[in-house]
LUMTIRO-595388 format. One record per residue (C-alpha): residue number from 0; residue in one letter; x, y, z negated. Coordinates in pm, 1 decimal, always signed. Example, Ala and Ser with C-alpha at 12.3 -4.5 7.8 and 13.67 -1.06 7.14 Angstrom:
pos	code	c1	c2	c3
0	A	+1230.0	-450.0	-780.0 .
1	S	+1367.0	-106.0	-714.0 .
END
This chain:
pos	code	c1	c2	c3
0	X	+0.0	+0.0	+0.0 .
1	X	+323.6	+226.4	-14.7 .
2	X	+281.8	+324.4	+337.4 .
3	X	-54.9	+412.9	+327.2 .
4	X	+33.8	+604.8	+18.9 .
5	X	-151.1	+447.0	-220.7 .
6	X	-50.4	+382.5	-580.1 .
7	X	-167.1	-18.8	-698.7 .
8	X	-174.6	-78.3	-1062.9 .
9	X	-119.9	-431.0	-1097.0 .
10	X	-121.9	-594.6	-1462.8 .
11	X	-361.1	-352.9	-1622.8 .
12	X	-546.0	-622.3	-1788.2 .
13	X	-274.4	-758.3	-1978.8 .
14	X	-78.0	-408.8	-2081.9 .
15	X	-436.1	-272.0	-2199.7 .
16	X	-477.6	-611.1	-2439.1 .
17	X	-155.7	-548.7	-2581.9 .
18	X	-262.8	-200.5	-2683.4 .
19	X	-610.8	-340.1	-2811.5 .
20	X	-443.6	-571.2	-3016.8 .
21	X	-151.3	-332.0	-3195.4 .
22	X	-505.4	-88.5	-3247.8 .
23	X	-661.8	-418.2	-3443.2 .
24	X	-310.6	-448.6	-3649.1 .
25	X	-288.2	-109.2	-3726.3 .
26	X	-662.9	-114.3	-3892.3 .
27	X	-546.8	-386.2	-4065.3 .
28	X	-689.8	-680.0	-3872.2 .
29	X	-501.4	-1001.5	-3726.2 .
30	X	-604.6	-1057.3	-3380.9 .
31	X	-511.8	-1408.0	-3259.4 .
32	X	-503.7	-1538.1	-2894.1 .
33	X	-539.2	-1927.3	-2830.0 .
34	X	-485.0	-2123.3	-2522.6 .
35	X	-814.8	-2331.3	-2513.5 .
36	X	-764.0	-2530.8	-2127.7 .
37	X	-544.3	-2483.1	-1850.9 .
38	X	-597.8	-2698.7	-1533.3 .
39	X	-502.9	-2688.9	-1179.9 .
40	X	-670.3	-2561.9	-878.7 .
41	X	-595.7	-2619.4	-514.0 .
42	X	-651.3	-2294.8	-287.7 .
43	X	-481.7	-2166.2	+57.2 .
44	X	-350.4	-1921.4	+200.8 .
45	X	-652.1	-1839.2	+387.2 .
46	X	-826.9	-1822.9	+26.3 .
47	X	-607.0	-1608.7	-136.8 .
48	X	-627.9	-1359.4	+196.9 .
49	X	-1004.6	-1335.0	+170.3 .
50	X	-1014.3	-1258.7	-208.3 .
51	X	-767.9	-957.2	-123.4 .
52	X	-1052.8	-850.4	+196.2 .
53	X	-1328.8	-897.4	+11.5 .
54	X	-1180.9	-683.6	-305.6 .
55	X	-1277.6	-948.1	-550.4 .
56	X	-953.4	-821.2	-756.9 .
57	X	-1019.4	-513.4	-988.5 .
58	X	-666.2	-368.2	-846.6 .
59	X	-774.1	-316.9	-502.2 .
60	X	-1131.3	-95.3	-612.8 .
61	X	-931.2	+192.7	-620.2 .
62	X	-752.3	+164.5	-233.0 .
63	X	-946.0	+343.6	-26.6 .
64	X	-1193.0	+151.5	+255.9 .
65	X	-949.5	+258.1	+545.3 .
66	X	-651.9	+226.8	+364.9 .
67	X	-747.5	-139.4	+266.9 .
68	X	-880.9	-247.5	+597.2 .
69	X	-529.8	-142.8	+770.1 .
70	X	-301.1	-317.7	+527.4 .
71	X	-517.9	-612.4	+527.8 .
72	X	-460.8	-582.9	+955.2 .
73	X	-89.5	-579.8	+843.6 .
74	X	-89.9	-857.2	+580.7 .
75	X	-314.6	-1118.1	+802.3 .
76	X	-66.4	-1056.8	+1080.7 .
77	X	+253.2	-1116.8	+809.0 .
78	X	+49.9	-1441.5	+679.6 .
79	X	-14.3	-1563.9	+977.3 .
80	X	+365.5	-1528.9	+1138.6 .
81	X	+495.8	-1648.9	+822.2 .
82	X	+257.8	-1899.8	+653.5 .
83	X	+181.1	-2006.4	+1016.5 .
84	X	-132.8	-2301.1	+865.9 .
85	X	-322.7	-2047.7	+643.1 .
86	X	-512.0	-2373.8	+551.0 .
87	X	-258.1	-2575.1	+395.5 .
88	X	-315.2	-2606.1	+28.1 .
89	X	-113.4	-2488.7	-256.7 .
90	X	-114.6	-2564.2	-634.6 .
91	X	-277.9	-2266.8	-861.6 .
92	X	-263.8	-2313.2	-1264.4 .
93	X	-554.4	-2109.2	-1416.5 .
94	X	-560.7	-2064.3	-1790.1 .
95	X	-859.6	-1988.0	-2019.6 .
96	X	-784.9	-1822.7	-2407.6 .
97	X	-994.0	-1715.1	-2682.4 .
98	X	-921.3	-1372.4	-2829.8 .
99	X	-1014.6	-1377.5	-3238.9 .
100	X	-962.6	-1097.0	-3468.3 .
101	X	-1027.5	-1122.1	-3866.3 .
102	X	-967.2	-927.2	-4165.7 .
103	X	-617.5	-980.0	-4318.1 .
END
């Protein structure tokens, strides 16, 4: 998104939990975070490429429409060159944890 001139704040999520969670400790409370499953998923190239096009990811709300439809021109044209089978799977670990907090 450089060249379109576009700033992408990727990570949000997890720098903006930290923060919650120092907030909680500094009011005295002890937030805990537990792994409850992780598991595999199988997904391609193609996938991933759609999820960017149809803006499922809360980074790309923020790129504007013509913006995003050019570097998505640019990235299916990379993918494609470089991936060349944009149906071939590849291995994806997800990861689900529960947030807690309780008085100390």
């Amino acid at each position: 998104m450089a060249e379109e001139g576009v700033l992408v704040e990727r990570g949000l999520h997890g720098r903006r939990m930290a923060e919650v969670e120092e907030a909680l400790r500094r009011l005295g409370l002890r937030p805990r975070t537990r792994e409850v499953v992780a598991w595999r998923e199988e997904r391609t190239p193609r996938e991933a490429l759609e999820a960017l096009a149809y803006r499922l990811y809360s980074f790309t709300k923020g790129v504007p429409e013509e913006a995003h439809a050019r570097a998505m021109e640019r990235l299916w044209a990379w993918a494609e060159a470089e991936l060349g089978d944009l149906d071939r799977p590849f291995s994806v670990e997800k990861r689900f944890f529960l947030r807690s907090t309780r008085l100390s």
